[in-house]
N, C-alpha and C positions, 0 to 999 in steps of 0.2 A: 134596453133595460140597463139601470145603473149597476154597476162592478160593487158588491157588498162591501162595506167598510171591514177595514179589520177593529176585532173585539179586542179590548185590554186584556182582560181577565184572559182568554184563550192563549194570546199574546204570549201571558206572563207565564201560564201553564206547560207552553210548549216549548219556553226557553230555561225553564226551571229541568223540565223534561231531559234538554236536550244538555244543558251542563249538568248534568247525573247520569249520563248513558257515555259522555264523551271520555271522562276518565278510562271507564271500562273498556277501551276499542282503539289498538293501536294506528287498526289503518284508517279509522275518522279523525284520531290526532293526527296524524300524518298527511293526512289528506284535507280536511274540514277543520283547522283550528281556527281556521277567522273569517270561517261563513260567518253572516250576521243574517237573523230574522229579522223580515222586516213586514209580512203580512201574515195574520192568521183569525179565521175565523172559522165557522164550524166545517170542519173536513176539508178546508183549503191554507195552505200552508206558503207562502216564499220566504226564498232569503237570497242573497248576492255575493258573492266570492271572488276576490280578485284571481286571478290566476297566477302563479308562477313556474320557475321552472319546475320545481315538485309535482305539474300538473299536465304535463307536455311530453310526446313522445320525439325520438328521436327526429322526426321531420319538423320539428315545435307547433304542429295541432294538439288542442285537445285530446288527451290519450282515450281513446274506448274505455280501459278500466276507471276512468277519472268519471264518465260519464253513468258510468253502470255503477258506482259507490252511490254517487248524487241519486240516482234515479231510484234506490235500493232507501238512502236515508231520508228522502222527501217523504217517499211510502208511508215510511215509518211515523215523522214528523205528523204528514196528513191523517193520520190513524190516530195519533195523540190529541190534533184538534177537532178528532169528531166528537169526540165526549168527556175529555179530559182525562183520558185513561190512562195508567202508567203501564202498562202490560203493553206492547205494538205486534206480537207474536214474532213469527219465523216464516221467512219468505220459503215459498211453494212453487213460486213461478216468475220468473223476470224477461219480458222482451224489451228491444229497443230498437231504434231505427236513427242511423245517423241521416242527417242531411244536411249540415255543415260543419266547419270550425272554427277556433275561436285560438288564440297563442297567450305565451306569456304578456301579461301586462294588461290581455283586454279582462272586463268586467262581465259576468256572466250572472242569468237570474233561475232560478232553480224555482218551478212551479208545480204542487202538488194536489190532487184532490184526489179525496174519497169519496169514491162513486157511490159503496156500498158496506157498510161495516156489520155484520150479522154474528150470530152467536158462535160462527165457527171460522166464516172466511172474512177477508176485507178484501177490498178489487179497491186500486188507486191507477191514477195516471199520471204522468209527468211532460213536462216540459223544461227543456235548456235552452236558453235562448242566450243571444251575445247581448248586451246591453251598448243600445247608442243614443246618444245626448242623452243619457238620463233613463230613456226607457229601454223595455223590452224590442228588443229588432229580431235579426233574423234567428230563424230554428235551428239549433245544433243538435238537438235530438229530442226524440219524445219516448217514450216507453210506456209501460203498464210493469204492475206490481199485484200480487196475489200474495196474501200472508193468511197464516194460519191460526188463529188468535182466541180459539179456546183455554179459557185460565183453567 
């Protein structure tokens, strides 16, 4: 089965979305100011972030809380392009599971979907993977995300 294109219109909604959420959030400025979207279509979300030291723990992997922001604002993103919502709610529940790393300099892609977005919860899942020649390579972590998203 073909990989859905990504939609414009969703595109443009989730990045309008996300420079209007980013003012408001020092540690997604701090952390996320030069992710770039770069797929979205209905309840499925990427974007890619170079890495720097800003992003790196003392051993220079990938810090855990670098991973656990991404896995937290893809949620969020993936919730924006189920239906073009501006509300994403508040997280309820966050796991994750590392399985590898990725250091300053390399290129990482940030993949989210919305399994299920209902009148009170949304269930998302993610994936971080290190980016080689271009594409998605190996798994630096995946997680799920539960928000709570009654307006």
């Amino acid at each position: 089965m073909a990989a859905e294109a990504s939609n414009p219109d969703i595109l443009t909604h989730v990045e309008r979305f996300w420079e209007g959420r980013k003012p408001h959030s020092p540690i997604y400025q701090f952390l996320l100011s030069d992710i770039k979207l770069t797929h979205a279509s209905k309840g499925l979300v990427r974007a890619r972030l170079l890495l720097t030291t800003n992003h790196v723990n003392a051993h220079g992997g990938i810090h855990g809380s670098v991973s656990a922001t991404l896995i937290d604002w893809v949620g969020g993103m993936a919730i924006a392009a189920w239906d073009n919502r501006v509300k994403t709610g508040v997280s309820t529940d966050i796991h994750i599971s590392y399985a590898s790393s990725a250091k300053d300099g390399d290129w990482i892609e940030v993949e989210g979907k919305a399994g299920k977005v209902g009148g009170t919860l949304a269930f998302t899942t993610a994936t971080i993977t290190k980016v080689v020649d271009g594409k998605p390579g190996p798994i630096i972590a995946t997680g799920s995300h539960t928000k709570f998203v009654k307006v």
